[in-house]
Gaussian input, Z-matrix of N, CA and C with variables (Angstrom, degrees):
# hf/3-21g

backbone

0 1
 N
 C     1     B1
 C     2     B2     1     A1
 N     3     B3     2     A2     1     D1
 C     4     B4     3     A3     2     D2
 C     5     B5     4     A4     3     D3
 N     6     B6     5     A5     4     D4
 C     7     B7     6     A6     5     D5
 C     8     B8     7     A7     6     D6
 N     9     B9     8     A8     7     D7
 C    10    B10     9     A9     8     D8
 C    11    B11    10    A10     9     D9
 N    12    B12    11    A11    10    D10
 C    13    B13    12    A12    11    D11
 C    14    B14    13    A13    12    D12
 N    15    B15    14    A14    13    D13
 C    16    B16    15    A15    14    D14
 C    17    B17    16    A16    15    D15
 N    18    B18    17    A17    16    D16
 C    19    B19    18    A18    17    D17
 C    20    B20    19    A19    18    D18
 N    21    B21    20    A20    19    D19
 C    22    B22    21    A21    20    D20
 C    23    B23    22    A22    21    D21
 N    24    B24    23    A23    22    D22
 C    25    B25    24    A24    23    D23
 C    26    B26    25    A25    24    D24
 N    27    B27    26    A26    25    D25
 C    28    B28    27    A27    26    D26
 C    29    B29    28    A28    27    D27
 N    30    B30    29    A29    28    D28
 C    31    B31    30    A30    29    D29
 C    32    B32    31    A31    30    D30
 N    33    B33    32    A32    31    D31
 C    34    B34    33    A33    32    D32
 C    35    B35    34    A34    33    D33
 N    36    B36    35    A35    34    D34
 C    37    B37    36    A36    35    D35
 C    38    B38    37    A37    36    D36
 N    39    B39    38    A38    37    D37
 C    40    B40    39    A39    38    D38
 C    41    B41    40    A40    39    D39
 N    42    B42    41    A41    40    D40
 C    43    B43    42    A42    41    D41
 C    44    B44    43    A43    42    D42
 N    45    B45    44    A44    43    D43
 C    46    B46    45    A45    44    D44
 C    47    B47    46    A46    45    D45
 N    48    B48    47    A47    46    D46
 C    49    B49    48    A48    47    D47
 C    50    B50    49    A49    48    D48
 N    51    B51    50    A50    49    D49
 C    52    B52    51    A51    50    D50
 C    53    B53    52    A52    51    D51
 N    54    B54    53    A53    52    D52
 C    55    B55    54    A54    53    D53
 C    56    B56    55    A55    54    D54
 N    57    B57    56    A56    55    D55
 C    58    B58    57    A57    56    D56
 C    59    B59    58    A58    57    D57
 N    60    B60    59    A59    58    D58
 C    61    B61    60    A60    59    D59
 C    62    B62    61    A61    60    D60
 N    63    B63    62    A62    61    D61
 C    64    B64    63    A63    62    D62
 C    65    B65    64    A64    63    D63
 N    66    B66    65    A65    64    D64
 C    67    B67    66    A66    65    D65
 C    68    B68    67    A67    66    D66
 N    69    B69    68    A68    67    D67
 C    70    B70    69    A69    68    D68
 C    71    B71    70    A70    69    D69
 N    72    B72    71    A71    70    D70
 C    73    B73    72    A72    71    D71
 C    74    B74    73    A73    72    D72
 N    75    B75    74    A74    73    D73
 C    76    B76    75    A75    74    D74
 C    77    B77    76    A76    75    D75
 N    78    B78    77    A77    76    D76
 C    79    B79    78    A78    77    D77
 C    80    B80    79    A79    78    D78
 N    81    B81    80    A80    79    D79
 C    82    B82    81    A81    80    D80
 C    83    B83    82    A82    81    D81
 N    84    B84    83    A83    82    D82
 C    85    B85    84    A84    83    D83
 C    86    B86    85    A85    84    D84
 N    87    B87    86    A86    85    D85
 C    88    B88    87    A87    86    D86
 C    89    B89    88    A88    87    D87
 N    90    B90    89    A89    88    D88
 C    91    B91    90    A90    89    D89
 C    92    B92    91    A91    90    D90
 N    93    B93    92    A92    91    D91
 C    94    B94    93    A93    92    D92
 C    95    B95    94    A94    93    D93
 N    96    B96    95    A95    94    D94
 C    97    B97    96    A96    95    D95
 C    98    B98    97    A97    96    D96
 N    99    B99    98    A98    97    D97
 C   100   B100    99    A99    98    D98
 C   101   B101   100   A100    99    D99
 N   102   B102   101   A101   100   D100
 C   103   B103   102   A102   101   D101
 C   104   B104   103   A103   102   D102
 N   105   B105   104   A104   103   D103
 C   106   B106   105   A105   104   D104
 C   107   B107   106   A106   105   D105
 N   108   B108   107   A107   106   D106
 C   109   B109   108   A108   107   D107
 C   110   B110   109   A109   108   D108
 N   111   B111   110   A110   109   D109
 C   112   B112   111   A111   110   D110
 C   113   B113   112   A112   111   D111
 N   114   B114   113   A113   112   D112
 C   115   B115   114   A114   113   D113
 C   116   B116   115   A115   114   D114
 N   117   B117   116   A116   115   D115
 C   118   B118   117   A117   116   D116
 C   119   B119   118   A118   117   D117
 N   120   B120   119   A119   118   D118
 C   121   B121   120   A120   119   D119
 C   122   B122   121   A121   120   D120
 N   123   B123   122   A122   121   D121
 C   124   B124   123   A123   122   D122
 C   125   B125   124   A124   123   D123
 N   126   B126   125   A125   124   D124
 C   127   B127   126   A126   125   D125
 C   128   B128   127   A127   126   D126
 N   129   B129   128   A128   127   D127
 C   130   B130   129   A129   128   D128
 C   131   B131   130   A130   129   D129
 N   132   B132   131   A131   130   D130
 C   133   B133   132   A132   131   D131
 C   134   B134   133   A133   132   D132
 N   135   B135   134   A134   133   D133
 C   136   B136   135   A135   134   D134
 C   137   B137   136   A136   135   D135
 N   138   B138   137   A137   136   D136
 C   139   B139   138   A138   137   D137
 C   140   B140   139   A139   138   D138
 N   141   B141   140   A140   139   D139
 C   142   B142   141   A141   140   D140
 C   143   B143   142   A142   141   D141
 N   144   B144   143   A143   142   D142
 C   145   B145   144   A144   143   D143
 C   146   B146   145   A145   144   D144
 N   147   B147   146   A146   145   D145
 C   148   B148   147   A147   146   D146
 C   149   B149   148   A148   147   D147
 N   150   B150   149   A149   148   D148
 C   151   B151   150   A150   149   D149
 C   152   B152   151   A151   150   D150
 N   153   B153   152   A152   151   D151
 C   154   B154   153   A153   152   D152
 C   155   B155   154   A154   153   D153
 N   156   B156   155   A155   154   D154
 C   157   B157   156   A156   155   D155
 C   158   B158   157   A157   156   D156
 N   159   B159   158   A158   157   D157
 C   160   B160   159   A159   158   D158
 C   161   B161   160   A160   159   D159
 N   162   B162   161   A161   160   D160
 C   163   B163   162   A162   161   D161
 C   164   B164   163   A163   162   D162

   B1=1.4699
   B2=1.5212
   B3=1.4196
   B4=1.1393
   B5=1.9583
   B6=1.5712
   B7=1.5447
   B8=1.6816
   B9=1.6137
   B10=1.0344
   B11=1.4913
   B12=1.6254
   B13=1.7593
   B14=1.9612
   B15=1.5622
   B16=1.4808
   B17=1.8241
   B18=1.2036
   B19=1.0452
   B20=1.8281
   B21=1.5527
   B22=1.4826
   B23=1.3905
   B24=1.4134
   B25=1.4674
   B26=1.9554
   B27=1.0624
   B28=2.1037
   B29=1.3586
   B30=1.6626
   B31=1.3385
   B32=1.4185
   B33=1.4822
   B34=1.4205
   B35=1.8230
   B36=1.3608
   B37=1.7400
   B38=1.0837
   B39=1.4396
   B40=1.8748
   B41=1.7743
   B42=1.4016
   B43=1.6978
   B44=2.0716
   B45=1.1651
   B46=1.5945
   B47=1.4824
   B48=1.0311
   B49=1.5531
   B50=1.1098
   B51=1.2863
   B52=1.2732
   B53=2.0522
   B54=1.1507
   B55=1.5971
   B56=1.3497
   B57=1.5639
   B58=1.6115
   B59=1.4923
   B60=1.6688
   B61=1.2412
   B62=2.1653
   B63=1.3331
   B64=1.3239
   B65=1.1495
   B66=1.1517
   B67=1.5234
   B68=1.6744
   B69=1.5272
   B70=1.2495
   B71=1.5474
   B72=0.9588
   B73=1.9320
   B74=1.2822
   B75=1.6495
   B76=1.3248
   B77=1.4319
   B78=0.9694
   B79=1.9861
   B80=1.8454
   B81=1.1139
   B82=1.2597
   B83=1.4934
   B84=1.3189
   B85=1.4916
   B86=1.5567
   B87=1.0559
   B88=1.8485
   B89=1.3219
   B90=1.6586
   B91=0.8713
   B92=2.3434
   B93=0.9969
   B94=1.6607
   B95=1.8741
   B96=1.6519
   B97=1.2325
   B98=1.3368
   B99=1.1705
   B100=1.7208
   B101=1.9022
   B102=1.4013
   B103=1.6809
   B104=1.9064
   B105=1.1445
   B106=1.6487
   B107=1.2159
   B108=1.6066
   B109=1.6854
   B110=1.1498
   B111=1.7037
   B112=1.4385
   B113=1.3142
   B114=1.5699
   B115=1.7461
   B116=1.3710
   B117=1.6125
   B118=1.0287
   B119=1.3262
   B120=1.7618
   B121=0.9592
   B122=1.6262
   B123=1.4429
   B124=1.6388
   B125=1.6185
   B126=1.3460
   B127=1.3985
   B128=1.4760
   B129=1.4252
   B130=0.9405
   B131=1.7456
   B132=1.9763
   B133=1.3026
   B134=1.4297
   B135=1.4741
   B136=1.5881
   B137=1.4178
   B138=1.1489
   B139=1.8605
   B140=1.5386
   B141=1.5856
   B142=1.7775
   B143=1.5096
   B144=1.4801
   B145=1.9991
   B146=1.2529
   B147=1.3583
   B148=1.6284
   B149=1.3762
   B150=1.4505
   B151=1.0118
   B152=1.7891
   B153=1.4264
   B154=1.8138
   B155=1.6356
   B156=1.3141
   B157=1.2900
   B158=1.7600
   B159=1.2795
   B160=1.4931
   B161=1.3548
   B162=1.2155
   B163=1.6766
   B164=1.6443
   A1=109.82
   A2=123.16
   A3=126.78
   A4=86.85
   A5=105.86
   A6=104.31
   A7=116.27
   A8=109.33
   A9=84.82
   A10=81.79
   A11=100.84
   A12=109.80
   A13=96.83
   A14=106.11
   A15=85.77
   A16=118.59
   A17=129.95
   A18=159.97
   A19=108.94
   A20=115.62
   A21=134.50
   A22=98.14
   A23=134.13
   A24=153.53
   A25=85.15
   A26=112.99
   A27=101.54
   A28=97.07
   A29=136.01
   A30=95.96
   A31=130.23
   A32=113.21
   A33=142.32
   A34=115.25
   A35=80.02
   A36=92.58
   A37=114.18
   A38=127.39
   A39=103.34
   A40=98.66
   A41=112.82
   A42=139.20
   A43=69.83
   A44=128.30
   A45=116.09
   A46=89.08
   A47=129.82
   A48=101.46
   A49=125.35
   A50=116.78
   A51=138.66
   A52=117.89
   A53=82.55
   A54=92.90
   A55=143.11
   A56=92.89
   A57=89.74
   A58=132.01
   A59=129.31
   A60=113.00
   A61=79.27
   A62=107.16
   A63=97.01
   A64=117.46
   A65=137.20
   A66=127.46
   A67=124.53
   A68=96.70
   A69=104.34
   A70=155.61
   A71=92.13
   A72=131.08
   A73=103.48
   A74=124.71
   A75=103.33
   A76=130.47
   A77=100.09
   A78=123.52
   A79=89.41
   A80=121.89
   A81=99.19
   A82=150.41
   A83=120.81
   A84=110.37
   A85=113.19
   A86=79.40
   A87=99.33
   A88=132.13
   A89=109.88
   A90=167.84
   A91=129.97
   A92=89.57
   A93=92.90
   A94=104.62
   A95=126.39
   A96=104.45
   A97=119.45
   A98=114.94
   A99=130.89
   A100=86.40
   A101=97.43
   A102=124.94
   A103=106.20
   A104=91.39
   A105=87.78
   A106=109.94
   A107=130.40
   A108=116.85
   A109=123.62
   A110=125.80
   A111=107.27
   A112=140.14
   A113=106.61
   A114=103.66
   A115=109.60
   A116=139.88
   A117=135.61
   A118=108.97
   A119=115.62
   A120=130.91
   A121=126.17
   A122=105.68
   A123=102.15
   A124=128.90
   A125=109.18
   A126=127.60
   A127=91.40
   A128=121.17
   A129=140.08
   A130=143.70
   A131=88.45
   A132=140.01
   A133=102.27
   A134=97.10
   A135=109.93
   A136=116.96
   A137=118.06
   A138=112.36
   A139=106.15
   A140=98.57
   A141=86.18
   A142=126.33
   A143=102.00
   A144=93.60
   A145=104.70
   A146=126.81
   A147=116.30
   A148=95.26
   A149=118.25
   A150=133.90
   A151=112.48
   A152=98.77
   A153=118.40
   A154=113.47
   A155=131.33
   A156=143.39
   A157=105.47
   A158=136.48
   A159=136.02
   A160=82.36
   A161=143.66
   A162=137.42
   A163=93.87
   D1=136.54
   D2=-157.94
   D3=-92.05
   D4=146.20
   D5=150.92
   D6=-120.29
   D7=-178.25
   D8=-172.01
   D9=-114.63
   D10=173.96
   D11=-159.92
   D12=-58.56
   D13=-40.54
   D14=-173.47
   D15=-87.91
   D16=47.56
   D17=139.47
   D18=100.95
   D19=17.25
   D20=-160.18
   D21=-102.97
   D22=106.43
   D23=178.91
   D24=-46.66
   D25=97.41
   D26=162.91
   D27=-87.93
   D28=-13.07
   D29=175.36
   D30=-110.34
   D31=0.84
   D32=167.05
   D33=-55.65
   D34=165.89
   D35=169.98
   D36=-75.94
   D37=32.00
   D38=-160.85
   D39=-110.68
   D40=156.66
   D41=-126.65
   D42=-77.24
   D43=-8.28
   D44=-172.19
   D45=-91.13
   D46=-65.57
   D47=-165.97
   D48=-91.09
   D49=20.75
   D50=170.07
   D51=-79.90
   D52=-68.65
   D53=151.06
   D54=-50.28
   D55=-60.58
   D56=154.53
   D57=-62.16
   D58=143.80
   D59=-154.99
   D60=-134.88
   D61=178.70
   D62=158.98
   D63=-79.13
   D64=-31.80
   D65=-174.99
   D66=-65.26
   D67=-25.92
   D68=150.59
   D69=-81.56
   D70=-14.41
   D71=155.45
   D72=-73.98
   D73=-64.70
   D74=174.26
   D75=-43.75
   D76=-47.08
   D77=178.01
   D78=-52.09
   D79=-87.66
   D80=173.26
   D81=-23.17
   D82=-54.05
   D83=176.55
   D84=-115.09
   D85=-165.41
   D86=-170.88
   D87=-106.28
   D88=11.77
   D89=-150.52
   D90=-115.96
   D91=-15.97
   D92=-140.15
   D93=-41.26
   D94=4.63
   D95=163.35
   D96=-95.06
   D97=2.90
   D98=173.28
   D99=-57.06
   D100=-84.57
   D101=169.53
   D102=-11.85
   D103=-71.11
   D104=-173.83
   D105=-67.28
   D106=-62.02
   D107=167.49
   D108=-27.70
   D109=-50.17
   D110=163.39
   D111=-76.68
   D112=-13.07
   D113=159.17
   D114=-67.55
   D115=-40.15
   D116=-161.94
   D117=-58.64
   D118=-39.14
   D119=-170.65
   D120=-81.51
   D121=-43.37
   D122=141.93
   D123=-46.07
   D124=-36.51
   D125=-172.87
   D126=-53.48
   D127=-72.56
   D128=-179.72
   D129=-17.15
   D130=-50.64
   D131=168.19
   D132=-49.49
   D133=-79.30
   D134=-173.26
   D135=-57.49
   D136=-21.73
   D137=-177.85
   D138=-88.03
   D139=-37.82
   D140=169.80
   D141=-79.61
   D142=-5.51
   D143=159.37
   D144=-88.97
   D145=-6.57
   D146=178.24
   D147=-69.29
   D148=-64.30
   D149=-158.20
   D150=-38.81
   D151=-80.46
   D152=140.43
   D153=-3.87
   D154=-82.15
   D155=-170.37
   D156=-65.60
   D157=-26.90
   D158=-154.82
   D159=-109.58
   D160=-41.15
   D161=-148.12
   D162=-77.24

């Protein structure tokens, strides 16, 4: 299971990235293609353990 350096599971079920959404991340920084590269990239994450787990 991957963590992330500041000790928050980004690729897990847990109620933090669950909650957090992009639109709310956007709202946060100053930044928002930082924001989308890493949703894309979580995005990413999660379809290839789908992918992984169904085969």
């Amino acid at each position: 299971m991957k963590r992330h350096p500041y000790g928050t599971n980004v690729y897990g079920p847990t109620p933090q990235s669950i909650s957090v959404t992009p639109i709310d991340e956007a709202q946060n920084t100053s930044s928002p293609g930082v924001v989308e590269a890493m949703h894309r990239q979580v995005t990413a994450e999660r379809s290839k353990r789908a992918m992984f787990y169904s085969s």
